[in-house]
N, C-alpha and C positions, 0 to 999 in steps of 0.2 A: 835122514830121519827127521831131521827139523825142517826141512820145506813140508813133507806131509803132515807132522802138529800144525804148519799156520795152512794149510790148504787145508784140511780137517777146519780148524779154525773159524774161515772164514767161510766156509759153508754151512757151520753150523747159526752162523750170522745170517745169513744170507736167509735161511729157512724161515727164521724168528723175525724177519723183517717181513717175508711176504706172511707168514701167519698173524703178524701185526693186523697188516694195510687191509689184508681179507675180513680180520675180524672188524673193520673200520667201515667197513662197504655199508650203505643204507639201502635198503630195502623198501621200493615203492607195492604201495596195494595199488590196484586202477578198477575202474570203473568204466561203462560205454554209455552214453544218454546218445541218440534217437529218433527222431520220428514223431517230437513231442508237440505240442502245439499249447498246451496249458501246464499250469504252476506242477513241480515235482518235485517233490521232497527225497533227499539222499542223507542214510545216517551214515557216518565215518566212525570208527574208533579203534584206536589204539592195540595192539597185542595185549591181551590180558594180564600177561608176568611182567608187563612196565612199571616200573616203582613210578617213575617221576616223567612228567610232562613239560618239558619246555618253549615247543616251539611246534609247527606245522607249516608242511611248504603241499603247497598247489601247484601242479603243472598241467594248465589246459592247454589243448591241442584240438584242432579240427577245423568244424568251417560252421558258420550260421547264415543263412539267408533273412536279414533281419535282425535286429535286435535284441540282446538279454541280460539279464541282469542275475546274476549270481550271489543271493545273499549268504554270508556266511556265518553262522551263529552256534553259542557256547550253549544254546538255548535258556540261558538264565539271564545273561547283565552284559556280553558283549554278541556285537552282529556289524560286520563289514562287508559293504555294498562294493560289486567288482560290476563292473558296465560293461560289455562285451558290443562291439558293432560287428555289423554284417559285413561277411567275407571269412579272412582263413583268421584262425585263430590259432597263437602260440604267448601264452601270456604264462607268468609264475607270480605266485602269491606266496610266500613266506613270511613269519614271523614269530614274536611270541605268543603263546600258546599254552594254558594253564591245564587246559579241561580235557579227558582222556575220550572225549568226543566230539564231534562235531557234525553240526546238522547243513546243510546245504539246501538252498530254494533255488531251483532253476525258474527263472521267471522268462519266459518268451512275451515280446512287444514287438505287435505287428511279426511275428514269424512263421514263413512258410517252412522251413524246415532246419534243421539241427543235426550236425553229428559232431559228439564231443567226447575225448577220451582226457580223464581226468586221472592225472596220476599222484599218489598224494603217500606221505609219510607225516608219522607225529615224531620225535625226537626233543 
């Protein structure tokens, strides 16, 4: 009778641990840019029931023929310039991050073409 209390036991452990880790999982939104050739504009933002903003992480992936520049701004008092060269692209941006927005400038220089898959969470 007492090995099945601690086998009971520790399954019930065991549950509580993976419904922990799962509620811990972050959740990326993504976006595809394209085919562009001039300046585009991308608004980012947050889940609406988010109380509080700390940080935002950037995961670009793809390939640029050419040149671009990636600005990234709170649209009020901060904007950090990411330089992207031509070829495959696998870069991360994270940091802090106050604003439950965020605007994005894809700026192409000298670019014949662009595919970029941009995957991003606010946290």
């Amino acid at each position: 009778m007492m090995m099945k209390k601690i086998s009971c036991a520790k399954s019930i452990y065991i549950i509580l641990f993976l419904v922990l880790i799962s509620s811990c999982k972050q959740n990326y939104e993504e976006i595809e840019i394209f085919g562009i050739t001039n300046m585009k504009e991308i608004s980012l933002s947050c889940d609406k029931n988010k109380d509080y903003v700390s940080g935002i992480e950037l995961i670009v992936t793809g390939f640029v023929d050419g040149d671009i520049i990636i600005e990234q701004s709170n649209k009020s008092n901060v904007t950090y310039n990411h330089k992207i060269d031509s070829g495959q692209v696998n870069e991360n941006y994270s940091g802090d991050w106050y604003a439950k927005e965020c605007l994005l400038r894809i700026l192409p220089q000298n670019t014949d073409s662009i595919y970029l898959k941009i995957k991003y969470r606010f946290y």
